[in-house]
C-alpha positions in Angstrom: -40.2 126.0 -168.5 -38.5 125.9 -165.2 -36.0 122.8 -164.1 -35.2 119.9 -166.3 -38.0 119.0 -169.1 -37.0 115.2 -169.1 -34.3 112.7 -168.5 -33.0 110.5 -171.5 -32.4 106.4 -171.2 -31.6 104.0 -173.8 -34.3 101.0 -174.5 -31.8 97.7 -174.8 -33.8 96.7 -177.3 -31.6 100.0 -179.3 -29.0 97.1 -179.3 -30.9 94.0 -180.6 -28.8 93.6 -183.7 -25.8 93.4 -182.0 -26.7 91.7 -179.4 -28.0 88.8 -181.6 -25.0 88.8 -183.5 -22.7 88.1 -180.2 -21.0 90.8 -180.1 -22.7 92.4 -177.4 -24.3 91.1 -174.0 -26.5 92.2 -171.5 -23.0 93.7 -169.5 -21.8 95.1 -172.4 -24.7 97.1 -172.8 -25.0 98.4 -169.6 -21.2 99.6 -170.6 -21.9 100.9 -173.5 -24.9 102.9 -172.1 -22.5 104.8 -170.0 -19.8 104.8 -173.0 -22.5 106.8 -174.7 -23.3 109.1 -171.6 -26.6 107.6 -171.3 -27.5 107.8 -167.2 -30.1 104.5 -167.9 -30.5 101.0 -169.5 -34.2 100.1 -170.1 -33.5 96.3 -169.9 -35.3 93.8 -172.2 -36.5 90.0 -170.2 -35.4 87.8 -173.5 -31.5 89.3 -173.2 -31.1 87.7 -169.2 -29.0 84.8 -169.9 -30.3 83.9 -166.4 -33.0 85.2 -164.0 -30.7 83.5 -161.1 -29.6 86.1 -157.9 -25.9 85.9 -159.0 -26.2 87.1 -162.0 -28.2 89.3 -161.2 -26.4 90.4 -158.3 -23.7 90.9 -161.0 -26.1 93.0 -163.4 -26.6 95.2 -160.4 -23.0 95.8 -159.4 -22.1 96.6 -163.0 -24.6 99.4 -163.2 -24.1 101.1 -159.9 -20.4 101.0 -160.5 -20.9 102.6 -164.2 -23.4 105.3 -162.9 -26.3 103.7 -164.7 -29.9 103.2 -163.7 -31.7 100.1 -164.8 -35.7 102.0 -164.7 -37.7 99.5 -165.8 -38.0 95.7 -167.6 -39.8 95.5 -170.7 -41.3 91.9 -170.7 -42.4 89.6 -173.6 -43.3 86.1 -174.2 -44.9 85.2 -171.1 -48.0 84.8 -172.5 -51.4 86.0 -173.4 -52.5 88.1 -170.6 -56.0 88.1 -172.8 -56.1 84.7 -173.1 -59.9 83.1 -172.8 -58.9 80.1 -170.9 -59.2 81.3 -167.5 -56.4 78.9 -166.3 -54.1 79.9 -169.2 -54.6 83.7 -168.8 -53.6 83.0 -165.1 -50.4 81.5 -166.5 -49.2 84.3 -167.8 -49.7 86.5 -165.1 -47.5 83.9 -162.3 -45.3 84.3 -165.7 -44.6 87.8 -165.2 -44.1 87.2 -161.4 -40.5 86.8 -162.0 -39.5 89.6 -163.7 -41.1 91.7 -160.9 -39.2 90.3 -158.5 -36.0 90.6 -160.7 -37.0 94.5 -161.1 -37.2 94.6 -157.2 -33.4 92.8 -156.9 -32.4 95.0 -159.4 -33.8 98.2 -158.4 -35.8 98.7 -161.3 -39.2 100.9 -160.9 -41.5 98.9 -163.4 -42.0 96.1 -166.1 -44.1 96.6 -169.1 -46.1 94.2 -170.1 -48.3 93.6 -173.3 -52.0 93.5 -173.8 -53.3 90.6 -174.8 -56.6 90.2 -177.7 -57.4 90.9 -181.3 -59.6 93.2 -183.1 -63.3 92.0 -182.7 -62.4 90.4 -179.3 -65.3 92.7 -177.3 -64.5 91.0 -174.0 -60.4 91.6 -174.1 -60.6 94.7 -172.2 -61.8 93.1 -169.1 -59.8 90.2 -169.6 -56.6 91.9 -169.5 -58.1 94.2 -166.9 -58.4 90.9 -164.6 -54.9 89.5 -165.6 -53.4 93.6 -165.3 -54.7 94.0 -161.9 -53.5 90.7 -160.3 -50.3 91.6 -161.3 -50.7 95.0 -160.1 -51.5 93.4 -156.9 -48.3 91.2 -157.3 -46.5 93.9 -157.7 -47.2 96.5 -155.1 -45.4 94.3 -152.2 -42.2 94.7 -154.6 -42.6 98.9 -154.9 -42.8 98.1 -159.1 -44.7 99.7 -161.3 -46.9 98.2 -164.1 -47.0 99.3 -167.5 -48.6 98.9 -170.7 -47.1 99.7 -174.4 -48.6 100.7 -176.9 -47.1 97.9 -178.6 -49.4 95.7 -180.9 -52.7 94.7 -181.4 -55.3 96.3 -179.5 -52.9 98.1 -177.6 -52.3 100.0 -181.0 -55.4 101.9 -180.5 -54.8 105.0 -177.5 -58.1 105.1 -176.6 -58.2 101.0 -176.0 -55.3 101.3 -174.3 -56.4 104.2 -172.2 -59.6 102.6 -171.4 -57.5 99.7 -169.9 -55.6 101.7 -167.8 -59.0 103.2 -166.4 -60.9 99.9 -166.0 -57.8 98.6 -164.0 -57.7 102.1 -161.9 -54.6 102.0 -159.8 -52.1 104.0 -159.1 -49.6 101.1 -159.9 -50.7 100.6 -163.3 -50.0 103.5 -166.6 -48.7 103.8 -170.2 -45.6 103.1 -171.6 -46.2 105.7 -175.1 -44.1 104.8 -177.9 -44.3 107.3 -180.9 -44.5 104.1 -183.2 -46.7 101.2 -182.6 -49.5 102.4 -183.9 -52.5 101.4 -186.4 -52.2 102.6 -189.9 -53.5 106.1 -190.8 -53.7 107.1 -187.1 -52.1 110.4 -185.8 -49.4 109.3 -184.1 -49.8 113.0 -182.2 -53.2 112.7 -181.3 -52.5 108.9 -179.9 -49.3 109.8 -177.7 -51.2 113.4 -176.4 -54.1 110.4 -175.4 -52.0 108.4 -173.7 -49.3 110.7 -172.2 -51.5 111.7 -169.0 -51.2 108.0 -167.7 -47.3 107.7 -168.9 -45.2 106.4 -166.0 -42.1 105.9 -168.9 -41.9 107.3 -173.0 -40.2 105.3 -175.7 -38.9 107.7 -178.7 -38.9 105.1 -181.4 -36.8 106.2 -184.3 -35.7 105.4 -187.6 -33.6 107.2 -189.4 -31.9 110.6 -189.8 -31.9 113.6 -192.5 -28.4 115.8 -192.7 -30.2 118.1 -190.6 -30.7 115.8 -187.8 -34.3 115.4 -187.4 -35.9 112.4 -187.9 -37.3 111.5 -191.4 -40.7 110.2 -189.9 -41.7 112.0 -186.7 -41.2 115.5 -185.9 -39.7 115.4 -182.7 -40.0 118.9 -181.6 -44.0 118.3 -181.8 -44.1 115.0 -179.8 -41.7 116.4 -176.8 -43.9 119.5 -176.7 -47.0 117.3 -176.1 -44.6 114.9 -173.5 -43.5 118.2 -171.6 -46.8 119.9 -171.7 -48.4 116.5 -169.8 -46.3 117.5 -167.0 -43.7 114.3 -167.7 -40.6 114.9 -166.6 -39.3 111.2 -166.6 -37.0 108.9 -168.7 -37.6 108.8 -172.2 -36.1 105.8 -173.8 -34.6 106.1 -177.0 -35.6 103.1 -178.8 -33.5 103.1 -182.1 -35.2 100.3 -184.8 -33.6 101.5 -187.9 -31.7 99.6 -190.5 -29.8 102.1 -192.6 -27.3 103.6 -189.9 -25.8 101.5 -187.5 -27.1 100.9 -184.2 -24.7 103.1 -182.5 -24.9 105.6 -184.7 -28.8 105.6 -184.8 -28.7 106.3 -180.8 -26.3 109.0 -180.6 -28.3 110.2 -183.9 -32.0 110.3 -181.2 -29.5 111.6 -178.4 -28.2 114.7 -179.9 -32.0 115.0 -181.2 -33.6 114.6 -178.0 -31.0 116.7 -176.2 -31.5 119.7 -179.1 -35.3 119.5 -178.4 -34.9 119.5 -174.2 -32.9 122.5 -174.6 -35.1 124.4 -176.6 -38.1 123.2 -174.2 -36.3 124.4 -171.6 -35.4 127.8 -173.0 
């Protein structure tokens, strides 16, 4: 493999014990992103303590002067994209507004958003496909990017999610894999090799850590072969969820792993 096989960022959410024990804020982070010689912050829209242009303005300044890029917002709560009142489903979307114009002051490249529906709901796809491409719409003035995550729900299905990103058909609008997230007894493999042709961003969820270094759940070596051979040659976010080894330790656990793999891609 010729030239670098992918970059690695740092999902904010890697930080959501200690942010919601105070002793961490949406600053510190960006810090402590470049304290770990990460190059990007993956923000998350429930850690802004304000939306407002100062602060932001502030957010901003702090990243370009630590050398870190903010790539994308991942949003949640705004609603049920999905939802069957018309009038509330619109909601949701003029919700999401915001944090595509924050991504624009910011500089960030996309949101991701989250499907809306349960299973059995045969009309979802479209309906998400209606609320998906008005903010696609939305979003193209700004230069952002919109994205979907395997995430919960319907979304936890590949080919669901895959079929979205077809039925919306832009340019604009891809996948957000995440090597968790995913319905029990599927192959997480299969679902991320389905997916990754779309991907516009890759979360590496993680758990935990053997003596070796790999991770005790998903062989890593297999999933960044199937990233790299899709031609991505992004940000991959590692998203650290475990419980057993401190958050800091958990990231720079998925950063020497992800950084062990990349070389031996790139060998």
């Amino acid at each position: 493999m010729s030239g670098r096989a992918y970059e690695i960022s740092l999902a904010a959410w890697s930080m959501h014990r200690m942010f919601f024990a105070h002793e961490v804020d949406q600053l510190g982070m960006v810090a402590l992103t470049r304290e770990l010689s990460i190059d990007a912050l993956e923000l998350v829209n429930t850690f802004f303590p304000s939306p407002q242009y100062v602060y932001l303005r502030e957010l901003r300044k702090c990243a370009e002067e630590s050398g870190v890029q903010l790539p994308l917002i991942m949003c949640d709560g705004e609603g049920n994209l999905a939802h069957r009142d018309a009038a509330k489903r619109m909601q949701s979307v003029r919700n999401h507004h915001k944090w595509i114009d924050v991504s624009a002051v910011l500089g960030c490249r996309a949101v991701r958003v989250n499907a809306g529906g349960e299973q059995g709901d045969d009309d979802a796809l479209e309906r998400n496909a209606e609320s998906c491409r008005a903010l696609v719409e939305y979003a193209e003035a700004a230069g952002v990017d919109v994205l979907v995550e395997n995430h919960f729900g319907l979304s936890m299905d590949a080919d669901w999610l895959v079929s979205l990103v077809r039925l919306v058909d832009s340019p604009r609008f891809g996948t957000l894999p995440d090597f968790g997230n995913l319905a029990a007894g599927a192959d997480r493999y299969a679902a991320v090799r389905t997916m990754m042709p779309y991907a516009k961003a890759v979360s590496a969820k993680c758990y935990d850590f053997d003596d070796a270094g790999e991770e005790r759940t998903i062989e890593f070596a297999q999933m960044m072969r199937i990233v790299a051979d899709a031609g991505y040659a992004g940000f991959v976010g590692i998203e650290y969820e475990g419980t057993r080894l401190p958050e800091r330790e958990g990231i720079l656990a998925c950063k020497r792993l992800l950084e062990r793999v990349r070389s031996e891609l790139e060998a």
